[in-house]
N, C-alpha and C positions, 0 to 999 in steps of 0.2 A: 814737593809731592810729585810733578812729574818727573824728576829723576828717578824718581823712587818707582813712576811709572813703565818709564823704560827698560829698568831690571826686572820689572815683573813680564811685560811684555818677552824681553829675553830670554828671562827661564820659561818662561808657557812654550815658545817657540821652542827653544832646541830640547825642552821634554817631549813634546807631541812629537813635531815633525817628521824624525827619525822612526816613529812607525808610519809613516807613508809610503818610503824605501820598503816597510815589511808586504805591506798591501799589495806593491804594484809586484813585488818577486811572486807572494801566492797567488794575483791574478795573471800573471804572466804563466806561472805552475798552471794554474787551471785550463787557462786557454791551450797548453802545450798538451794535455792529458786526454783532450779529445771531447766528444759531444757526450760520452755514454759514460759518467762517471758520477761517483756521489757527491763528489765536490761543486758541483757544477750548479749548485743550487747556491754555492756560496759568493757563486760570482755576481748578481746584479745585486744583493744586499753590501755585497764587497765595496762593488765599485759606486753604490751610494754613498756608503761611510765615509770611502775616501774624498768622495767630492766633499761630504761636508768637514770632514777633519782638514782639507786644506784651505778653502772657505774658511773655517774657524784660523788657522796659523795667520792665513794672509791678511785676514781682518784684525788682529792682536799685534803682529809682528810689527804693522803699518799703522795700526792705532786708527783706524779706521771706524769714520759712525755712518751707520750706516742709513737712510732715509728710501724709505721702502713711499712711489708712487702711485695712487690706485685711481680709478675713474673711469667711466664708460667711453666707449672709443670717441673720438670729434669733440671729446671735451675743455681741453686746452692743457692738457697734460706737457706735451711737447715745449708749447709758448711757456708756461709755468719753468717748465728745467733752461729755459732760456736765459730767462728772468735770474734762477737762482745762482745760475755759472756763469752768466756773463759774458757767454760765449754761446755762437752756434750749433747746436747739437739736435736741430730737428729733422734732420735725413737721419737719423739713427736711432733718435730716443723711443722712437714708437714704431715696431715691425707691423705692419696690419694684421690681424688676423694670425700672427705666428707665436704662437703662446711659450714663449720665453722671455726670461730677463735680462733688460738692460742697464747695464753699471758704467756709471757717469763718472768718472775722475778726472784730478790734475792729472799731467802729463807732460814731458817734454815737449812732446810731437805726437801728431792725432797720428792713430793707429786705431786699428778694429779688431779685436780678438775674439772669435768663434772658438767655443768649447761644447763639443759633444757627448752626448750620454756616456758613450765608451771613453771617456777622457781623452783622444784626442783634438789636437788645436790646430787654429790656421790663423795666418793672421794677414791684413789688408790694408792696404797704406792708402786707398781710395775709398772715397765712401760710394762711387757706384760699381766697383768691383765686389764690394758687400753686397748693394742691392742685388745685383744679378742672380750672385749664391742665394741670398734670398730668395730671389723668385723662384729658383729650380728645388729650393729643400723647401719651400713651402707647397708644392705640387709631390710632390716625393711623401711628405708628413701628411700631405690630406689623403693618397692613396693610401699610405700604412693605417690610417684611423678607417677607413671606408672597408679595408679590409678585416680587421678586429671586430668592428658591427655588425658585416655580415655572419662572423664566426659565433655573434653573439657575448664577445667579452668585452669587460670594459678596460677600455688602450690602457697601455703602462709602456709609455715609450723608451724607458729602460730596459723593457723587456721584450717588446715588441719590435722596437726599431730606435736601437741604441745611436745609429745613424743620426737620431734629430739634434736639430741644436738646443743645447743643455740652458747658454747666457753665451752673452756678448758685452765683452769690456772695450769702453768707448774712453781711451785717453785724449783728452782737450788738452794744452795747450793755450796757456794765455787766461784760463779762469779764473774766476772767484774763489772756485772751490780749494783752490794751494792756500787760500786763509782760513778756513773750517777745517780739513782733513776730511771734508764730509765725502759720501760717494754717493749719488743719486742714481736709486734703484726703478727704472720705469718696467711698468709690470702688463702686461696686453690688458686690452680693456674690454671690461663686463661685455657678456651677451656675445662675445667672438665664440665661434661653434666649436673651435678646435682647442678652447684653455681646459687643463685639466682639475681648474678650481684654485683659488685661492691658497686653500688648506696645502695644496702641493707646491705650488708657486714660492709658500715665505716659510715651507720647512727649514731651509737653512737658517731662516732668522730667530726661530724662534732660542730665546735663552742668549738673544743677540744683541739685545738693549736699545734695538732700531726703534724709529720712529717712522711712521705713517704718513701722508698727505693724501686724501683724499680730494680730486678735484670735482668739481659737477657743475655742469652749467645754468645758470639763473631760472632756464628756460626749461631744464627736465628735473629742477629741484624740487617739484611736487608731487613727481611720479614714485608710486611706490618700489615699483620695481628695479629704482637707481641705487636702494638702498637696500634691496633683497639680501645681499652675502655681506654687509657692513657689520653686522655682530661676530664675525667668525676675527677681524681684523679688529673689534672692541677684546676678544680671546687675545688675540695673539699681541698687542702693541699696547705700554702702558702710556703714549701719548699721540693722538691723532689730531693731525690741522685739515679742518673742513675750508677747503678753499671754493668760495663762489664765483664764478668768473661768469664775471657781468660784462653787460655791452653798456660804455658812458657815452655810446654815439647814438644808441638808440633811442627811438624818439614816436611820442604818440600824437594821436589828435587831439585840439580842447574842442569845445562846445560850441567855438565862433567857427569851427575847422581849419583850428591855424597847429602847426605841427610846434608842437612845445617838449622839453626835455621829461621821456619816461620814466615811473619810479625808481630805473635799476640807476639812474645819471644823477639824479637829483637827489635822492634818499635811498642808497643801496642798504644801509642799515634796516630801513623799513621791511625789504625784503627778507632779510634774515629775522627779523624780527614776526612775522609772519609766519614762515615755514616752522621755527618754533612754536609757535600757538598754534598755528594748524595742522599743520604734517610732522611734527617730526614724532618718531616713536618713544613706548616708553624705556627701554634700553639706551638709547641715543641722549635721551632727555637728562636720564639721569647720567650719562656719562659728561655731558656736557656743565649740570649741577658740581658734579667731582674735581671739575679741571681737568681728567683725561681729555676730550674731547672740545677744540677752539673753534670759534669759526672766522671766518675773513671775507668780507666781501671783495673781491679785488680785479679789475680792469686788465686782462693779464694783457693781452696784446700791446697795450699803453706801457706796463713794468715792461714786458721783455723788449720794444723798442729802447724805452730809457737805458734799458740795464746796457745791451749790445753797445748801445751809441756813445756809452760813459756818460751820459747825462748827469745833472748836478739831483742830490739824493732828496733834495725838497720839491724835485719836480715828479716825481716816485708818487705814483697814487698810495695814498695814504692808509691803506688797507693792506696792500704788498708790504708798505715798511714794518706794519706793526705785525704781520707776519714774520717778516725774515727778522727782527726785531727779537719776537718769544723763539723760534728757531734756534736763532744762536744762543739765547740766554738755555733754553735748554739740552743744546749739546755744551755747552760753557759750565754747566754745573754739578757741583760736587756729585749731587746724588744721581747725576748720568752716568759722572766717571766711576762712583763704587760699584752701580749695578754692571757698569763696564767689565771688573774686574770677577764682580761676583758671578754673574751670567756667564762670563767665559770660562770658568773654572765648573759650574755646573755644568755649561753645555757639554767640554769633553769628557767629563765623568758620567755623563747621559751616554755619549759616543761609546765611550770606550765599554762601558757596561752593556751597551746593544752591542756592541765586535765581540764582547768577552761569553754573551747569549750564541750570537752566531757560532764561534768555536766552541763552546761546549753543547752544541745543539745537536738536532736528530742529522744534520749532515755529517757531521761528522761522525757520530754515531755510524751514519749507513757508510761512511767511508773506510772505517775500521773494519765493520762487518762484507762490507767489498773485498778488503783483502785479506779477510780470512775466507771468504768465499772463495776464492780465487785460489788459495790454499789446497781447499777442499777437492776445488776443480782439476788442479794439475795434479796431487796424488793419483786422485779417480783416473786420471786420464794416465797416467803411469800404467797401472794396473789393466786398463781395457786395451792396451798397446798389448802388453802382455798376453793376454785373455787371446788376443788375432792371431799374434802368432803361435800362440797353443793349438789354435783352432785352426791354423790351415797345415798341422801337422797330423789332424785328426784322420783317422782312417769311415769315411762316410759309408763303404757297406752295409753297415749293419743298421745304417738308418735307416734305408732303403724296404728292409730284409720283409717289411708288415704288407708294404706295397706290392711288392713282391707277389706275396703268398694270395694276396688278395683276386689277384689279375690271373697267374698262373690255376687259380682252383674255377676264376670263374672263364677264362680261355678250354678247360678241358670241361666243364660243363656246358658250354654253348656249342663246341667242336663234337660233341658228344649229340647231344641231342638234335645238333643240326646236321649230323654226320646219317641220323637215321631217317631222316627226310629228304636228304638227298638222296641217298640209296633207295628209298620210294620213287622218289620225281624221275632218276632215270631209270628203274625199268617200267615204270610208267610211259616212259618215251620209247623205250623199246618196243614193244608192244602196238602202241602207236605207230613207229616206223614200220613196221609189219603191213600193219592196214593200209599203208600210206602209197604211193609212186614215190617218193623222195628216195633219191639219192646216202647213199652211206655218209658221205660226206654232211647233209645236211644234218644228220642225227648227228653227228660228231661235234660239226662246230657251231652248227646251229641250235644244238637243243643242248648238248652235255657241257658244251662253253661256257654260257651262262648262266647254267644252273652252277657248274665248279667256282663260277665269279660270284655267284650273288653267298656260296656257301660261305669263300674265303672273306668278302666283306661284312657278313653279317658275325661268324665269329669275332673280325676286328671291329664290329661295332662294340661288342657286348666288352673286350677286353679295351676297349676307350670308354665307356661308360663305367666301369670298374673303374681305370685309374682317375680321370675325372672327378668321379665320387671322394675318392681318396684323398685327391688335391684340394676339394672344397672344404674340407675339413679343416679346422682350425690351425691346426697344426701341420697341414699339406701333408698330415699320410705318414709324415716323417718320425722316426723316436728318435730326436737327437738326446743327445746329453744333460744333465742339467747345469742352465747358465748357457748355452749356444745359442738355446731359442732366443732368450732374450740379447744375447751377445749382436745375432743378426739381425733381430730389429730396432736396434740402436743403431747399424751401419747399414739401414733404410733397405735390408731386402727384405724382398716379397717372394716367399718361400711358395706362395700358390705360383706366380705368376714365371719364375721361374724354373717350376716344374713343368707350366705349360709350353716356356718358350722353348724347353726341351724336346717336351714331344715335336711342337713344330719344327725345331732343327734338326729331329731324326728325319724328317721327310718320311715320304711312302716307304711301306712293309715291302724286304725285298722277295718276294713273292718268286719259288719256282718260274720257269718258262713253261713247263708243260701247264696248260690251262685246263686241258682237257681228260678225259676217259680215253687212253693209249689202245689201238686196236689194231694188231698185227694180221693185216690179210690175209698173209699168205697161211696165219694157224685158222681161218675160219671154214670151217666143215661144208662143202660143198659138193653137191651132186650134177654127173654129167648127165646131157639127156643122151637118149640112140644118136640125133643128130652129132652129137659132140664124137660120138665113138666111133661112127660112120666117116666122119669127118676127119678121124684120125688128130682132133683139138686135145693137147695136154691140160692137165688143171692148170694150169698157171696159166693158159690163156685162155679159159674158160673163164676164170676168174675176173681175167684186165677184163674180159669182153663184159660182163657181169658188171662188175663193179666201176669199171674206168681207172686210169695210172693207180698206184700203188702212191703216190705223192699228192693223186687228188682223185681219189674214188669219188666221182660226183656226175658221174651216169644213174638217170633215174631207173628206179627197178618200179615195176608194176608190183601189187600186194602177192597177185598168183604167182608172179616170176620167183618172190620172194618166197613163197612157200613150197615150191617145188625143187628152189637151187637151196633152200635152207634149212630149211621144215626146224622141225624141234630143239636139232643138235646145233643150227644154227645160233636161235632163240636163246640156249643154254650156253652158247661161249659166250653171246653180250653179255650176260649176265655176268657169267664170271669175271668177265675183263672190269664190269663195274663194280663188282663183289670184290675185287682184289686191288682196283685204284682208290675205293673208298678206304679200306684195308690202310693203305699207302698213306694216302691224304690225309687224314686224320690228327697220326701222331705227327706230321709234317709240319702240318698247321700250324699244331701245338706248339710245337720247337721255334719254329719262326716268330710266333707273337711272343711266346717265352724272352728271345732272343733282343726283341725291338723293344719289350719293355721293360725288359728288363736289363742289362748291361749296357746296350745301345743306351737309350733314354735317360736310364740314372748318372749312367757315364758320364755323360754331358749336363747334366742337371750339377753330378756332384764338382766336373768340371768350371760351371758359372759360378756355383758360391765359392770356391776358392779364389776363381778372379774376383767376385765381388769384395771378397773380405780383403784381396791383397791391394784392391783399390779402395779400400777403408784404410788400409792405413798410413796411405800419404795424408788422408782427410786430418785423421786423430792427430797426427805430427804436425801438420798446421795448425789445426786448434790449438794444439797446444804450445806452440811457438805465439801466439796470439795470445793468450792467456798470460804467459809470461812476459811478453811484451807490456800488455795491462798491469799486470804486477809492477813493471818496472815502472810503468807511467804513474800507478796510484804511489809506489815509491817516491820520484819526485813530487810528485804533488804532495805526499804527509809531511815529508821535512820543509817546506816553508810554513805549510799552513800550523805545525807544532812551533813551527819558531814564532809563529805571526800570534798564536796563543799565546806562547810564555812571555812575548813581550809587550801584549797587552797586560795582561795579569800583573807585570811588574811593573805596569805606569802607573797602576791604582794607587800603592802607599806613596807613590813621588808626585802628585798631583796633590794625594791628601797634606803632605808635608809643605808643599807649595799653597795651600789652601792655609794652613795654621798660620803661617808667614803674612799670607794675604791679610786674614783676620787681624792681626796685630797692625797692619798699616790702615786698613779701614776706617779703626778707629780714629785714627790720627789725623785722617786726613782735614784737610780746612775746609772752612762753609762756604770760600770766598769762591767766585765762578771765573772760570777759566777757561781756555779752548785748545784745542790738542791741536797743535802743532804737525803738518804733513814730516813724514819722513820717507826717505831717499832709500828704497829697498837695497839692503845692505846685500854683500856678497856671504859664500859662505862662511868664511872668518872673519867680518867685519865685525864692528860691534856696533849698535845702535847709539847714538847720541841722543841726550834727552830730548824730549818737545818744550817748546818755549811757547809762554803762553801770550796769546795776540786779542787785541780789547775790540769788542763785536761792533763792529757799523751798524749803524741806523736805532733810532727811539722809536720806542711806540709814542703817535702825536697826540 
């Protein structure tokens, strides 16, 4: 039967195996393809599969049983694995507070093996080079959970910080366990703040045919709360040994006050028989009615000195042996070994049917639809390439043409009507000057200056309030084409904004030099007095005398001076000089604001969107080098993850055919109990040799 064993364990092995190689290629694909992909959802389901698809290989290949430890911390967990190995292993069988598992084996030679979330490994040939790492990833895992809480999610340190340690394989050297094939699983213990539950802890096991040991000590065996999460491990385990670890040193008062041996020394059965009638629950009760559930009262400290020391096996407290006793008998027997084979044949058909959900799921779904997204994007992006340089071939005049019309009607409308107020204001000043002592000069550039300035400004207020107007409009005033508007605000211009920047890079209106109403002295009509003719003074220096230089008339005249050297025909040439600079001014005006806002301003407006489009489309060319890049990366990534499908898909009927085979030995197999035999991890073309069956130490007394 165990030959018959070993060829079963052989084909499970090189069936399964050979998709692990699939796994680690599409997680390697994934990791290569970047954060932003639809795959990417398939990595932590991935790399859980794979942890337990090799779990399951290593556990079958090695014929391995596997004995899953439970117990609240300071229970005797550690002294109990003592006990059962024979050997040293309590610097490592129990990490404080660091909620992972610990796997106990035979071994050549002690060695420590760390395996993290993200599958990889380290390994340590000291056990305080372990502790150290220990200390620093158990400081490192309480920050990544302290950060998760604050986020308000509950940790998934596969997902969260794949960085944690996953289990720790503890090769002994020199143990008991090379005559079981057993592997002792110690598991953190209840009420540690950082374990992720039970339920997560013996996922691997379950469909595993492991057995339980629950330890608890004498002293918190009445406490409800020792046995809070015990039903989830009556789910998962069809056999549990309740190990009590009593103190046989402990010792009470009597009545005279003399210290005499306490119930746990003298009558530990008593104990057990108690928690039973009083505490134990109805689930427990009846599991323990079924024979699932043993119990033991046992001295561990007492077994694991014996055990360490090679003690002779009658000196073994008597509740250790009939433990390790039913232990062996029930990894020794038939119906371990069938659910052995039956369990391993469900569990990858469990696996391989959650990988074969994963690959035909919505990841993959949104992975297809990625690259044909991706598709969709690079034609598009083909086409708007196109669409730029259509567009910086465009002749923009005529876009212009609305703004235009808008400015120029209301530039001769404001030139207009402020043209007839200025023509008021100075000979209004005229007049003024008349009555006044000032100087020619002060009416020229004192009063007609700034009346000519405030005219020219207030025109270019009314033609900036018109374009303005125009820009604020949706559409900035513009009629482009259809398909441009939107062409340019896809390549992020702001058609308002740089309309504006335009006006501001025209700078000021270049405004004539003459600021003024021009008044040639020498045409202004002047009368000499007798004195002047007496005097023999010409008009030309009647006039300088009069007026002052020709380059600055700015001799004041008295009102009477002025009406006697000027009188009426004087009065009537101001006029006409500003009769005929207004005349002048006007359409000047016009032409110049015509001039700035229109060819000037658009110039340069339609100047920026040609640079902005031609610097659109080094953008569009990278995108679209990026998009194809993507493509090429969802590329790799589909052909593993297709091949990681199809070769799921085709382990189904060669598992089921391995399953038919199975059934027919099943049956066959014998009633008689037996123990599976350690084997010697073969190479890749080894072949395994059967296990040979080895007759279990120790009676129940």
């Amino acid at each position: 039967m165990l030959t018959q064993l070993g060829t079963y364990c052989q084909q499970f092995d090189g069936t399964l195996r050979p998709l692990l190689a699939d796994i680690s290629t599409a997680l390697a694909a994934i990791d290569a393809a970047g954060p932003d992909n639809a795959g990417r959802g398939l990595q932590t389901p991935l790399r859980e599969l794979q942890h337990q698809m090799k779990s399951l290989c290593d556990k079958v290949l090695e014929q391995q049983a596997y004995v899953l430890i439970f117990g609240p911390l300071k229970s005797g967990k550690s002294t109990l694995m003592n006990a059962i190995a024979g050997a040293y292993v309590s610097e490592v069988s129990s990490l404080p507070a660091y909620p992972c598992l610990v796997f106990v084996s035979a071994g050549q030679k002690r060695e420590y093996v760390l395996t993290t979330y993200d599958g990889s490994v380290r390994t340590f040939s000291a056990a305080q080079e372990l502790a150290t790492h220990i200390d620093r990833a158990h400081g490192e895992l309480a920050a990544a959970i302290r950060a998760a809480e604050q986020k308000g999610v509950a940790f998934d340190p596969a997902e969260h910080f794949p960085q944690a340690i996953r289990r720790v394989d503890v090769r002994v050297p020199g143990s008991e366990l090379a005559s079981t094939g057993a592997v002792l699983v110690d598991t953190p213990g209840l009420y540690t703040r950082m374990r992720f539950g039970y339920d997560r802890m013996t996922r691997d096991f379950r469909n595993a045919a492991a057995c339980a040991i629950f330890v608890v000590k004498s002293d918190t065996l009445f406490l409800e709360q020792v046995f809070a999460e015990f039903q989830q491990l009556l789910d998962l385990f069809s056999r549990i040994f309740l190990v009590v670890n009593v103190d046989a040193h402990k010792r009470d008062v009597s009545p005279d006050g003399k210290l005499v041996p306490s119930l746990e020394q003298s009558k530990p059965e008593a104990v057990l028989q108690a928690f039973q009638q009083l505490a134990m629950s109805a689930p427990l009760q009846r599991a323990a009615e079924q024979g699932k559930v043993r119990m033991y009262p046992v001295d561990l400290l007492h077994a694991a000195s014996n055990s360490l020391q090679r003690g002779p096996n009658e000196q073994m407290p008597a509740g250790f042996r009939a433990f390790r006793q039913d232990l062996s008998d029930y990894l020794a027997s038939s119906d371990y070994l069938a659910a052995f084979l039956r369990d391993s044949l469900q569990r990858a058909q469990t696996l391989l049917a959650e990988q074969n959900h994963h690959m035909t799921g919505q990841d993959m779904v949104r992975l297809g639809q990625q690259t044909q997204d991706l598709d969709e994007q690079l034609a598009w992006l083909t086409g708007e390439q196109a669409r730029v340089q259509q567009a910086l071939q465009y002749d923009w005049t005529p876009a212009f043409a609305r703004g235009h019309r808008d400015v120029d009607a209301e530039v001769e409308r404001s030139a207009r009507d402020a043209g007839a107020k200025l023509l008021r204001s100075l000979g209004a000043s005229i007049d003024t000057w008349f009555l006044s002592s000032h100087s020619l000069e002060w009416l020229i550039q004192g009063q007609w200056t700034p009346l000519v300035r405030d005219y020219r400004e207030e025109v270019l207020a009314a033609a900036r309030r018109t374009f303005e107007q125009g820009v604020a409009q949706i559409d900035a005033g513009l009629d482009l084409p259809n398909g441009v508007p939107e062409l340019v605000r896809r390549a992020g211009i702001d058609l308002r904004q740089t309309m504006a920047h335009a006006l501001a890079q025209a700078g000021a209106v270049a405004w004539p030099k003459l600021t003024t109403v021009p008044v040639d002295l020498q045409q202004v009509p002047l009368k000499r007095s007798m004195l002047d003719v007496v005097a023999f003074r010409s008009l030309d220096k009647v006039r300088e005398r009069l007026f002052g230089p020709l380059q600055k008339p700015d001799v004041k005249i008295p009102g009477k001076e002025k009406a006697a050297r000027l009188g009426e025909p004087g009065r009537l040439f101001l006029h006409q000089c500003v009769t005929a600079f207004r005349g002048q001014l006007l359409p000047e005006t016009v032409a110049i604001l015509r001039q700035h806002f229109g060819p000037r301003v658009c110039g340069l407006a339609a100047k920026s969107l040609q640079e902005q489009l031609q610097a659109h489309a080094p953008r569009l060319e990278q995108k679209r080098a990026e998009l194809a890049a993507a493509r090429t990366r969802l590329q790799a990534l589909a052909a593993p993850l297709q091949k990681l499908a199809a070769a799921t898909k085709g382990l189904v009927p060669k598992l089921a055919e391995l399953g038919r085979a199975f059934d027919h030995e099943v049956a066959q197999l014998p009633g008689k109990q037996v123990v599976l035999q350690p084997q010697a991890k073969p190479g890749p073309r080894d072949a395994r040799p059967a296990a040979q069956p080895n007759p279990a130490s120790g009676r129940r007394p």
